[in-house]
C-alpha positions as CSV (number, residue, x, y, z in Angstrom):
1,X,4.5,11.3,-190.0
2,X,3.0,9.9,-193.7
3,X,2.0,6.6,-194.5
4,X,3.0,4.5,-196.2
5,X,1.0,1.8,-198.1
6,X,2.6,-1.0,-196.4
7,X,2.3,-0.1,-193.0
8,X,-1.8,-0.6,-192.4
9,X,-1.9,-4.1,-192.6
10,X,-1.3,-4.8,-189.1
11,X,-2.2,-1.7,-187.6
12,X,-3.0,-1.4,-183.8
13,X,-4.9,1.1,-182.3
14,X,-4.6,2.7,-178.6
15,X,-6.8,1.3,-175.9
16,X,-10.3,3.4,-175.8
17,X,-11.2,5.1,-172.3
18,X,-14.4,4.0,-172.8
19,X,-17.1,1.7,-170.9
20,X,-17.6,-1.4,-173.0
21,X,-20.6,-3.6,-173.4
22,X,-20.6,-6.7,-171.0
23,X,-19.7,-9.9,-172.7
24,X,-22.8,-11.1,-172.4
25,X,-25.2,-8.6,-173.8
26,X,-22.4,-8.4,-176.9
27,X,-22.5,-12.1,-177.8
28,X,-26.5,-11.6,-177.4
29,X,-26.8,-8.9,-179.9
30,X,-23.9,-10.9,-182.5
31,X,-25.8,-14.1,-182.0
32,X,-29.2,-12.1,-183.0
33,X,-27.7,-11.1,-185.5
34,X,-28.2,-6.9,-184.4
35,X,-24.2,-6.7,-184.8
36,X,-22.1,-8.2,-187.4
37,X,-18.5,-8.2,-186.3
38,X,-17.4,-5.9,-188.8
39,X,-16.8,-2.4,-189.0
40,X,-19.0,0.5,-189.9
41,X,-16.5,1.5,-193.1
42,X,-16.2,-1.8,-194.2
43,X,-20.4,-2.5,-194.5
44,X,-20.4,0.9,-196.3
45,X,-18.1,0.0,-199.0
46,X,-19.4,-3.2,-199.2
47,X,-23.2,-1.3,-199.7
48,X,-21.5,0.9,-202.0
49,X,-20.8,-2.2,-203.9
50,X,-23.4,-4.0,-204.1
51,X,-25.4,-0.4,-205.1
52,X,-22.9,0.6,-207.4
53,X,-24.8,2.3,-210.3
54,X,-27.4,3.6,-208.4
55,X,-27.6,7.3,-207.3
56,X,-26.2,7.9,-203.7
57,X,-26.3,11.6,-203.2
58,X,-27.7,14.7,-204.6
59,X,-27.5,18.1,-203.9
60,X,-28.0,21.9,-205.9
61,X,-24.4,21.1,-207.2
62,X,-23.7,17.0,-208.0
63,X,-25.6,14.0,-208.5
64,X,-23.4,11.4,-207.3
65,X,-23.8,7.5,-208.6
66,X,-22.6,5.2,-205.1
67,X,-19.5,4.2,-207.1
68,X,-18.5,7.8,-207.9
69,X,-19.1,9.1,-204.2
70,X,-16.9,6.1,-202.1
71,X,-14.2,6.5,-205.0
72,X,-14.1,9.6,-203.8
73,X,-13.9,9.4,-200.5
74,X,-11.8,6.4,-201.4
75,X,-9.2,9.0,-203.1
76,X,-9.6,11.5,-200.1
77,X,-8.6,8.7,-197.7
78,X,-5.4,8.2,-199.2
79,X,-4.7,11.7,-199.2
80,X,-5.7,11.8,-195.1
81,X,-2.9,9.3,-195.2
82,X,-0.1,10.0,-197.7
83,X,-0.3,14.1,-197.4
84,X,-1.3,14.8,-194.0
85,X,0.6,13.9,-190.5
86,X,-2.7,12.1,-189.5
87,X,-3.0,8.5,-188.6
88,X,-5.4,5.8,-188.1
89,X,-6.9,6.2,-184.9
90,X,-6.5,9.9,-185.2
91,X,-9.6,12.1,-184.3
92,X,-10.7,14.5,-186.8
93,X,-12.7,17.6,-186.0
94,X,-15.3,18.5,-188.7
95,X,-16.4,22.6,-189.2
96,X,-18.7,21.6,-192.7
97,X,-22.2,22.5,-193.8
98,X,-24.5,20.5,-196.0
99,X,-22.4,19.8,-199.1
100,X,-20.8,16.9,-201.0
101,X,-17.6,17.5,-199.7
102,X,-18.9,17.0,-196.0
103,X,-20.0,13.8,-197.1
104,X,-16.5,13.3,-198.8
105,X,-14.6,14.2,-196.0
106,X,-16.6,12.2,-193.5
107,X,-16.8,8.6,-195.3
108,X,-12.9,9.5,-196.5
109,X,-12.1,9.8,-192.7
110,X,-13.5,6.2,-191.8
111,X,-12.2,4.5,-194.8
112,X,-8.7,6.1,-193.5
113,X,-9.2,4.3,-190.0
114,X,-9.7,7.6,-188.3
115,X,-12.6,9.1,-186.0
116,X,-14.7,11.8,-187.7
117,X,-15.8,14.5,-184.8
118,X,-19.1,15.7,-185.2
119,X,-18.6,19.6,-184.4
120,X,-20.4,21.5,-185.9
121,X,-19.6,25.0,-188.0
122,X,-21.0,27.5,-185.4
123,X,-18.3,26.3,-182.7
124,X,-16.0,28.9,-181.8
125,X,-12.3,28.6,-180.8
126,X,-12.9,28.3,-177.2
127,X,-15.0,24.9,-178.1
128,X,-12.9,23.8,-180.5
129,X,-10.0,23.8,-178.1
130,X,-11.7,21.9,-175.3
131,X,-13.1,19.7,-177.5
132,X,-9.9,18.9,-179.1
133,X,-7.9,19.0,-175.6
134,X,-10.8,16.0,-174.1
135,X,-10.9,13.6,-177.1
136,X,-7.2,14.2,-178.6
137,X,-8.2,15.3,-182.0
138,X,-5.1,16.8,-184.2
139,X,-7.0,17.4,-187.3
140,X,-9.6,19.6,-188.8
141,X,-11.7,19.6,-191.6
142,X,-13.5,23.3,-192.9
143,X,-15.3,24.6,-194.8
144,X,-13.7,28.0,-196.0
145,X,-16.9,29.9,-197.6
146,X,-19.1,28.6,-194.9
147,X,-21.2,31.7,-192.7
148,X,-19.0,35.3,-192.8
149,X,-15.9,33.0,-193.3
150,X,-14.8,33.1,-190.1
151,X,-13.4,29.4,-189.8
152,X,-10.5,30.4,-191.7
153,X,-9.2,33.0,-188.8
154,X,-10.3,29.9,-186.0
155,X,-8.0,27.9,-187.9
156,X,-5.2,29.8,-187.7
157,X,-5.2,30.3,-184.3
158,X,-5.9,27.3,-183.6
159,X,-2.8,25.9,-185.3
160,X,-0.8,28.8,-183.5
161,X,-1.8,27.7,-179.9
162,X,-0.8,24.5,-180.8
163,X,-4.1,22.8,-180.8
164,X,-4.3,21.1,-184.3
165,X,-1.6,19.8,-186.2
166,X,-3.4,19.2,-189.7
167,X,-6.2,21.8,-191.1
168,X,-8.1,20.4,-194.8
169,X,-9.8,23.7,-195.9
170,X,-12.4,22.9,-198.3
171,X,-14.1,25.3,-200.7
172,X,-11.4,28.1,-200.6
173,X,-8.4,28.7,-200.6
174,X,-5.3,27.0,-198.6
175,X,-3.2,28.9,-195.8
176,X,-0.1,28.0,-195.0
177,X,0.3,25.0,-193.1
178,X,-2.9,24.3,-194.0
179,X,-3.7,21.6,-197.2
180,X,-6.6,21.9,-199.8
181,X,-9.4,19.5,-199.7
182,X,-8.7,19.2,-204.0
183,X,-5.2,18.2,-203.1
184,X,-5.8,15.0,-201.3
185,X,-7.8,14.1,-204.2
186,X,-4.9,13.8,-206.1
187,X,-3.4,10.2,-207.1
188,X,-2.0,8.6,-204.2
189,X,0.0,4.9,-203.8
190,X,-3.3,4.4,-201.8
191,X,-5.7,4.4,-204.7
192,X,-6.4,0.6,-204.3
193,X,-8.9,0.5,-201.7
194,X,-7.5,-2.7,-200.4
195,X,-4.4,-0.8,-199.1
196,X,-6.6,1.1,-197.1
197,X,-6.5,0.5,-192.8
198,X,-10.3,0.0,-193.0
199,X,-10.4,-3.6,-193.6
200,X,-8.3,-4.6,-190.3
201,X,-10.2,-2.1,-188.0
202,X,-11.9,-4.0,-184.5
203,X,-15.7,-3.2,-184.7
204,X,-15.7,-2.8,-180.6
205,X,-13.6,0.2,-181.3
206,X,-14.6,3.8,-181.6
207,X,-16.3,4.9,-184.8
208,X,-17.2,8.4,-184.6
209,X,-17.4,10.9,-181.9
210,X,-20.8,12.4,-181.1
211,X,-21.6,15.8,-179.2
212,X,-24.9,15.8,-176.6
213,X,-25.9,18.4,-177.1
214,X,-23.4,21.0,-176.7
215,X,-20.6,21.8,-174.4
216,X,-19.9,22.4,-170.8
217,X,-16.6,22.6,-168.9
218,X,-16.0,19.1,-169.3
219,X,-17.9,18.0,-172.9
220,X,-20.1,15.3,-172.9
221,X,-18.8,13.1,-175.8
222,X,-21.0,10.2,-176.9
223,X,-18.1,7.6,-178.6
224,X,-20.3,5.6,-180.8
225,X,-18.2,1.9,-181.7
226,X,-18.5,0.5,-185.6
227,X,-21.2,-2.4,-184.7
228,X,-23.3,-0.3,-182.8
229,X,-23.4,2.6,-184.9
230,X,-23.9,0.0,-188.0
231,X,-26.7,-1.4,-186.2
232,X,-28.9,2.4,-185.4
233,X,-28.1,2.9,-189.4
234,X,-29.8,-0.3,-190.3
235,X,-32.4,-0.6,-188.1
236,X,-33.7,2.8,-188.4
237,X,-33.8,2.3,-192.7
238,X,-35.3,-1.0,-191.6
239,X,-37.7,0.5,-189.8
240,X,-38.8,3.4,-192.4
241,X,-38.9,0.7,-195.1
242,X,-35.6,2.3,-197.1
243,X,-34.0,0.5,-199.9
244,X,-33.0,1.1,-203.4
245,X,-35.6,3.6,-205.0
246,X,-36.2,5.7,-202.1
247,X,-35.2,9.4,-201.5
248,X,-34.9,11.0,-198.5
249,X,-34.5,14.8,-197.8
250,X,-32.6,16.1,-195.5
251,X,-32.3,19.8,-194.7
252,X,-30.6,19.9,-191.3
253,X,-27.1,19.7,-190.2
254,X,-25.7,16.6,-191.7
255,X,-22.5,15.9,-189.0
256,X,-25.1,16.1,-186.3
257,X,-26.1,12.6,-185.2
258,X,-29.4,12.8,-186.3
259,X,-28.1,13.5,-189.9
260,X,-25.9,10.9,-189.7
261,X,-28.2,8.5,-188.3
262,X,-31.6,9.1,-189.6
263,X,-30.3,10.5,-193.4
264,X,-26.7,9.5,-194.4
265,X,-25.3,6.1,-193.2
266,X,-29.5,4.6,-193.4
267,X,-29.5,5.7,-197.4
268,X,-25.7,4.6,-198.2
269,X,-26.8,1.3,-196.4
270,X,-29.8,0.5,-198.0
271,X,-29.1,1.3,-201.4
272,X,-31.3,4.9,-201.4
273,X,-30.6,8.1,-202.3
274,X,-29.7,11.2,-200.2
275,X,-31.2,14.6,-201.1
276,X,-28.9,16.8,-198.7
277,X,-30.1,20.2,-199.0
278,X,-27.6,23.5,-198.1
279,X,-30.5,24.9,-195.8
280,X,-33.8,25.2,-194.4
281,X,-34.9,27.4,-196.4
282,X,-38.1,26.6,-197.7
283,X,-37.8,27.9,-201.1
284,X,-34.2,25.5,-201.4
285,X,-36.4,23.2,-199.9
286,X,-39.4,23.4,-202.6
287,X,-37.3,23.4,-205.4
288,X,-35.3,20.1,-204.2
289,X,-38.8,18.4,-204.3
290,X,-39.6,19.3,-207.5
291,X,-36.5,17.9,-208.6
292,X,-35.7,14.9,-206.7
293,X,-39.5,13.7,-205.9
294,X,-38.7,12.8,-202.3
295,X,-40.3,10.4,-200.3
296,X,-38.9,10.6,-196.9
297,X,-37.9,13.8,-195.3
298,X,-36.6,12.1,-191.8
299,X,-36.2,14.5,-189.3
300,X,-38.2,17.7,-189.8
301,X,-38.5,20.2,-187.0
302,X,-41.2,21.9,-185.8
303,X,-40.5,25.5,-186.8
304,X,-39.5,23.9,-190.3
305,X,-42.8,22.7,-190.4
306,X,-44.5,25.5,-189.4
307,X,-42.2,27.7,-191.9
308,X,-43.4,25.2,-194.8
309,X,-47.1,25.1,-193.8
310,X,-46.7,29.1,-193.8
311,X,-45.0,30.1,-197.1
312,X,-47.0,31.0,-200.1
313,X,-45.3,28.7,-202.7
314,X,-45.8,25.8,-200.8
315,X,-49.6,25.1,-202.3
316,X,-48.0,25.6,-205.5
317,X,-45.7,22.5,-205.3
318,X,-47.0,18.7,-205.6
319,X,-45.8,17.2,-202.3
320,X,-47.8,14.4,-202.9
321,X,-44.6,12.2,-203.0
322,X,-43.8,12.8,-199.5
323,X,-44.6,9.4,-198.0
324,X,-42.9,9.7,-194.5
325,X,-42.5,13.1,-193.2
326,X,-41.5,12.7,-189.6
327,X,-41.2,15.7,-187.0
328,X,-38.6,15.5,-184.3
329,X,-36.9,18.1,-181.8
330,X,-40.0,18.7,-180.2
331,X,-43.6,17.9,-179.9
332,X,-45.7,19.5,-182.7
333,X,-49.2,20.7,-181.6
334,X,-52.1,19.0,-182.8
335,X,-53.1,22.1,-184.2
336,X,-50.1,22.1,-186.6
337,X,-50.1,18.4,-187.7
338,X,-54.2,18.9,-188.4
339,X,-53.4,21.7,-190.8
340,X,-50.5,19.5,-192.5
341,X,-53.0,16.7,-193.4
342,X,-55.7,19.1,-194.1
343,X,-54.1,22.0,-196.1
344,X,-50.8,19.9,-197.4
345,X,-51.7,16.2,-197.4
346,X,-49.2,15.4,-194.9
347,X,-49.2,12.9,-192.6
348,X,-47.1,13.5,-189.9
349,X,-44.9,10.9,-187.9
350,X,-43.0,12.0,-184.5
351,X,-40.0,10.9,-183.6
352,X,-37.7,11.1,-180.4
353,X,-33.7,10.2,-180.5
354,X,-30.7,11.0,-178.6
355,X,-26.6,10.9,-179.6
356,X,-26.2,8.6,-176.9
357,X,-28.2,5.8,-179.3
358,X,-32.2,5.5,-178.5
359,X,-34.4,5.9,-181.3
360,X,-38.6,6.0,-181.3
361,X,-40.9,6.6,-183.8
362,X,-44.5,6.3,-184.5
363,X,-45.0,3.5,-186.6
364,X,-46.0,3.3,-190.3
365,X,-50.1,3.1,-190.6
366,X,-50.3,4.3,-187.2
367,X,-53.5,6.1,-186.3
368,X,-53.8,9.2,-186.0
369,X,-54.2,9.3,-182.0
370,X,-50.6,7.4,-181.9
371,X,-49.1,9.4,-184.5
372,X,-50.4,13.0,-182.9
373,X,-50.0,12.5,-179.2
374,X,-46.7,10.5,-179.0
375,X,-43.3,9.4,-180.0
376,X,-44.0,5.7,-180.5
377,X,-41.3,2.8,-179.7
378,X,-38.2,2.1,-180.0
379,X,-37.0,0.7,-183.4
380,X,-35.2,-2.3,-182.4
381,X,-36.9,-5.3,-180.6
382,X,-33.7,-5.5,-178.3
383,X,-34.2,-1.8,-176.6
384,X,-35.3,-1.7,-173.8
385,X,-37.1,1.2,-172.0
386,X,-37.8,2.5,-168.0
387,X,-39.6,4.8,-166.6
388,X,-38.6,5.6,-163.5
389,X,-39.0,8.0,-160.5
390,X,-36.1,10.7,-160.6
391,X,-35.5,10.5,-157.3
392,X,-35.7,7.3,-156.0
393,X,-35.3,5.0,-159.5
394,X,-38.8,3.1,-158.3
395,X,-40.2,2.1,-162.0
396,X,-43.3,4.1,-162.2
397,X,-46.9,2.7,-163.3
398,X,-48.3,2.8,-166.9
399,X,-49.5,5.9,-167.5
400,X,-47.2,7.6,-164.9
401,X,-44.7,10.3,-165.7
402,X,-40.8,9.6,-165.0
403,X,-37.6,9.7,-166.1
404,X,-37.0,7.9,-169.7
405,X,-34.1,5.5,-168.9
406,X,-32.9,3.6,-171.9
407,X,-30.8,0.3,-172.8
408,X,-30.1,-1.2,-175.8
409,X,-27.6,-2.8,-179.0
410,X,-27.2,0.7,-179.9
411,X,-27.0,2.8,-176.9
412,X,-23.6,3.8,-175.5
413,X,-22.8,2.6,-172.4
414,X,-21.0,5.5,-170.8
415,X,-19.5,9.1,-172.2
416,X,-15.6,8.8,-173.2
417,X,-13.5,9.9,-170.8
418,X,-15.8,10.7,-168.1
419,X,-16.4,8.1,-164.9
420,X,-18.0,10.7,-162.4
421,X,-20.3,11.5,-164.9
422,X,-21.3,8.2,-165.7
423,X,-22.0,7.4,-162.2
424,X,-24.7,9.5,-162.5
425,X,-26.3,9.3,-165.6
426,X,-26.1,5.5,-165.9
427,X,-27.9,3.4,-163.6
428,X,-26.3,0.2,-162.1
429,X,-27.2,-1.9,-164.5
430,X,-26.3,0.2,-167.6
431,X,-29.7,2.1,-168.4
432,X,-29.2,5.5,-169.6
433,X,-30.4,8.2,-167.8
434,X,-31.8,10.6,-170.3
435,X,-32.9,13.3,-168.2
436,X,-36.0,13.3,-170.4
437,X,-39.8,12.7,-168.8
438,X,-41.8,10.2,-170.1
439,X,-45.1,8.5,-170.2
440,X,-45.8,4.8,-171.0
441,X,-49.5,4.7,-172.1
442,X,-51.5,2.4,-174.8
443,X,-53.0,4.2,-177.4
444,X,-55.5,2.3,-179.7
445,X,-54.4,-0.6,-178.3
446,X,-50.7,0.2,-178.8
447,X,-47.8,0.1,-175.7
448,X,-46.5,4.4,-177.1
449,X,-44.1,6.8,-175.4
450,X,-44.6,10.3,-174.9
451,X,-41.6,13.1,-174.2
452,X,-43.6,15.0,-171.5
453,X,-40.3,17.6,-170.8
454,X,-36.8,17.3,-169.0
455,X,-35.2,17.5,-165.6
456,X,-31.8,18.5,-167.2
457,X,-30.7,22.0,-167.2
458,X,-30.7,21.9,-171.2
459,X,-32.5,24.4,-173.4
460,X,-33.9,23.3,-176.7
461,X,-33.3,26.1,-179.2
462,X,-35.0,25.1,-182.6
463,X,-32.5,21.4,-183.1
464,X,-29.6,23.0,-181.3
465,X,-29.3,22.1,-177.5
466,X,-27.9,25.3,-175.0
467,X,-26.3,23.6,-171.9
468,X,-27.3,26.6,-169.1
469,X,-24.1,26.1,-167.3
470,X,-21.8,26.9,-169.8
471,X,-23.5,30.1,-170.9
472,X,-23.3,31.1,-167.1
473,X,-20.2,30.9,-166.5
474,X,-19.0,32.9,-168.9
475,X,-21.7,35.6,-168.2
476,X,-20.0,36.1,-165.0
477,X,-16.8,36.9,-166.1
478,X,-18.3,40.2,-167.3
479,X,-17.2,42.9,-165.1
480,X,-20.6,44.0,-164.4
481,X,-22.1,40.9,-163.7
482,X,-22.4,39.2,-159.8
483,X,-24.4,36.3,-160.8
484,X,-26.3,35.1,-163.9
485,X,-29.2,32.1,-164.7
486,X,-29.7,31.2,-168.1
487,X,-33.9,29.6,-168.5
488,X,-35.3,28.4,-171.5
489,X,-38.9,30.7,-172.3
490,X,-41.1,29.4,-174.6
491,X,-41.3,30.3,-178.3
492,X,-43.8,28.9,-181.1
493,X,-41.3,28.6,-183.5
494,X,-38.5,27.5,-181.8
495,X,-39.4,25.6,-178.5
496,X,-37.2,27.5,-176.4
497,X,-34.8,30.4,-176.3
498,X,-32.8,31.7,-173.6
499,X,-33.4,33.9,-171.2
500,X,-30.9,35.6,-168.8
501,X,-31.6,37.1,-165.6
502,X,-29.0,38.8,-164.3
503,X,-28.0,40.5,-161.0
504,X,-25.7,43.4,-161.6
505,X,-23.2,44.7,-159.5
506,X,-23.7,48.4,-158.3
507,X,-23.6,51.9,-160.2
508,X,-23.0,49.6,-163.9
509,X,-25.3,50.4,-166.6
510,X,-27.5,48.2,-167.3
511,X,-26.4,45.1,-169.8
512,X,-28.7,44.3,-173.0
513,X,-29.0,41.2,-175.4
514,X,-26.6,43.4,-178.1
515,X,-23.9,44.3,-175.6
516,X,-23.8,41.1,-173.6
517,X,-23.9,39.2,-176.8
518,X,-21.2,40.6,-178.0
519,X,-19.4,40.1,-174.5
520,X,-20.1,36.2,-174.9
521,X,-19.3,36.6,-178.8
522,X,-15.6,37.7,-177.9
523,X,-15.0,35.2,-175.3
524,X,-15.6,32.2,-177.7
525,X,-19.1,31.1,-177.2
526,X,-21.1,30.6,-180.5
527,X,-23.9,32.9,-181.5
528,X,-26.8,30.0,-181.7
529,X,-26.3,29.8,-177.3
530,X,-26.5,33.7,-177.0
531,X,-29.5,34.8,-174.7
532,X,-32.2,36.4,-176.4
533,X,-33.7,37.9,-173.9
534,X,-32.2,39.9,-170.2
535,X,-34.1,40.5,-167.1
536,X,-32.3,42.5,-164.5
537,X,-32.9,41.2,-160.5
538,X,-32.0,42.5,-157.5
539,X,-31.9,39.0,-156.5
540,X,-32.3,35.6,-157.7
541,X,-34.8,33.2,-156.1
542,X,-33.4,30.6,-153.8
543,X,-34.8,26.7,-153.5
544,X,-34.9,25.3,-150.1
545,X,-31.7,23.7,-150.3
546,X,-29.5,27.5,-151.6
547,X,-29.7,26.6,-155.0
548,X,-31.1,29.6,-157.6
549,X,-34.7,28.4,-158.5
550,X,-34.8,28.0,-161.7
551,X,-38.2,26.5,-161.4
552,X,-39.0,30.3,-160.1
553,X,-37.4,31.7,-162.9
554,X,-39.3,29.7,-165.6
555,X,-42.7,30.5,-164.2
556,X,-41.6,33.8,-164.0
557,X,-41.0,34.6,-167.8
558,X,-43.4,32.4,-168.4
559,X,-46.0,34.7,-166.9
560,X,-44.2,38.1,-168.5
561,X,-44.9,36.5,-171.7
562,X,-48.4,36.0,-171.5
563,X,-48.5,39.1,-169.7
564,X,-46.8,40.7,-173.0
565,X,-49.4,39.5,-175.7
């Protein structure tokens, strides 16, 4: 059905299957002023406002003032509503790299009243589909020229089995049943942003819908509500001292959390200026600092930094402008942030955050000790942080290792849709269970944090996260397969890869990373969670309790590794 402009006004949305925030702790955070009772589109336009003439984004194509991007996005909206079947309170699945018409699409969505879903280009059909089955979505927004181009064909089928209802294809060419991104940028009755739903939306409701980390049989979708989601924005541009004159560069995904929450909605809030870059790749990279004179690049991983410190152009280029450049993903070595100071002029912040809300990062002027060996605190004064034995939930002593368990005005307080899960990764009294180890410690006379490595089953590939259970279950549907266990190995570049050992039935020839991958390739999965390495057992290890030990396993390639160099 389309919209009309009368018919927002009094809109009411469905009831969220979500687990709210007590009564309590909500009137705590409004009366501290953390969250401001309004919603997350409705501060952005009113930022875009008040930063009018300034520049909001940048990239190799546009250079956007904040009145010409949310005008925009303001047109795009009432196309969503005027042109497409979709509704407020719709979901709307997102398949976009880093370009202006991601940003488009994804502030259109919210000013539309609907809930952007951050997927992410590299999903297949298979993740699409159970993505879109668990959270409802009916719409999809691509983009067309994206990788080999293969969203186009996902679309399709998609819209044949029924999935999706309403595909935007942006920066190509329209299918049928299918609308171009161009075309809801077209005059609509809407183009008065007062007729848009945005103004009447509840800020406890659902904002956006954020991924951890990948997807298993049943996704683990973080629903992040307008006041909350305001209130990481704000705080973490608080926190980096952002305001009008800064630039920040941001090379990685944009529709993952961390691009939306330490690069997008903290520059369109404060009044700064977004440098989104297409890639990583350094040269892009080089060339967008010359231009733009950056002084915040806000999440920089490892390997990025290593790839930067390593390229021959790089001591060609004035980087002196670079005030924050802050390394998250996972810890650099010493070794690496030494050689950034003493090569590059760099000085390196960490920084450790989660979809699920909890930010930390080492604090500006920090000394070198806290900025080398640790994540720092949290960014709000309202988090709140345990550390706590795994197995029995006893809060462990300073300087002991345990489990990071987090709480706070921006942390969710359970996934959507998903009670047995949130039994058990959410502690009685609401604390996150982040699966993560952690160290409280004081460092030159400073209460730090430091990520000391996980008890999930999670590999960390580069940014991207590889859930081991879903690669393993669709390694055993190959014929030749009895039973599989994905590990993470270690790799200098990208933290992790995976490994799988397999144990193959009788008489088959032996599998290798090309023809299992494309095994895994053809039954949906995406190419970023394909192992990278296979080691064939007769058997797999066993823990005392007839569970495959992975712990075994780990050691194990651990070991062949270093036996290797």
């Amino acid at each position: 059905m389309n919209a009309t402009a009368g018919s927002h006004t009094d809109i009411e949305l469905t009831l969220e299957e979500l687990v709210p925030y007590p009564a309590d702790m909500a009137a705590r955070y409004r009366a501290a002023g953390y969250w401001t009772g309004r919603s997350l589109p409705s501060e952005l336009s009113s930022a875009a406002a008040q930063y009018a003439d300034r520049i909001a984004l940048v990239t190799p194509e546009h250079s956007w003032s904040y009145r010409e991007l949310f005008g925009t996005a303001e047109r795009f909206a009432g196309g969503l509503l005027t042109r497409t079947s979709l509704w407020p309170g719709d979901a709307v699945m997102f398949q976009m790299g880093n370009v202006a018409e991601t940003v488009v699409a994804y502030l259109g969505c919210l000013l539309a009243g609907m809930r952007p879903v951050c997927t992410l280009p590299q999903h297949g059909v298979r993740e699409i589909e159970i993505l879109a089955g668990h959270i409802g979505a009916r719409g999809l927004i691509l983009q067309a020229d994206f990788g080999r181009g293969q969203l186009l064909d996902n679309a399709r089928t998609l819209i044949d089995r029924g999935v999706i209802d309403d595909v935007i294809i942006a920066r190509g060419t329209a299918f049928d049943d299918a609308v171009g991104f161009d075309e809801l940028l077209r005059p609509t009755r809407l183009d008065d942003p007062g007729l848009l739903p945005y103004h009447v939306l509840g800020p406890e409701r659902i904002a956006v819908f954020q991924l951890s980390g990948g997807t298993t049989g049943l996704p683990k979708v973080a629903p992040r509500l307008h006041e909350e989601y305001t209130y990481n924005a704000k705080a973490w541009a608080e926190t980096l001292g952002w305001g009008p004159g800064t630039v920040a560069l941001y090379p990685l995904p944009i529709m993952h959390n961390a691009g939306i929450q330490v690069a997008l909605q903290p520059a369109l809030l404060s009044g700064a200026t977004l440098v989104l870059s297409p890639s990583a790749d350094i040269d892009m990279l080089l060339d967008l600092i010359e231009a733009t004179r950056p002084d915040s690049m806000p999440l920089v991983p490892p390997a990025l930094a290593i790839r930067l410190l390593e390229h021959p152009r790089t001591r060609t280029v004035d980087l002196s402008s670079l005030r924050d450049f802050i390394v998250g993903g996972q810890k650099l070595p010493v070794e690496i942030t030494e050689r950034l100071r003493d090569e590059l002029g760099i000085a390196v912040r960490q920084k450790f955050g989660m979809a699920e809300g909890m930010f930390l990062v080492t604090p500006a002027g920090a000394s070198e000790s806290v900025r080398h060996h640790s994540v720092g605190r949290p960014i709000s004064p309202a988090d709140e942080i345990r550390i706590l034995e795994p197995d029995t939930g006893i809060e462990v002593q300073l300087g002991e290792i345990g489990e990071l368990c987090v709480r706070g005005p921006y942390t969710i307080r359970g996934y959507y849709r998903a009670a047995q899960h949130n039994a058990k990764a959410f502690t009685s009294d609401g604390f996150y269970r982040t699966g993560d180890l952690a160290q409280r410690s004081v460092i030159d006379g400073q209460v730090c944090y430091s990520v000391m490595g996980r008890t999930k089953d999670v590999i960390n590939r580069g940014v991207e996260k590889i859930h081991a259970e879903e690669v393993e279950e669709l390694i055993v549907r190959h014929p030749d397969v009895r039973t599989a266990a994905l590990v993470a190995m270690p790799d200098p570049i990208l933290g992790e890869r995976g490994c799988a050992y397999l144990v193959q039935e009788s008489g088959t020839a032996l599998l290798s990373v090309a023809t299992l991958g494309e095994f895994l390739l053809a039954q949906g999965l995406a190419k970023y969670k394909l192992p990278e390495r296979i080691e064939i057992a007769d058997i797999l290890p066993l823990s005392n309790v007839g569970k495959v030990s992975k712990k075994d396993l780990r050691a194990d390639i651990e070991q062949k590794l270093a036996d290797e160099q």
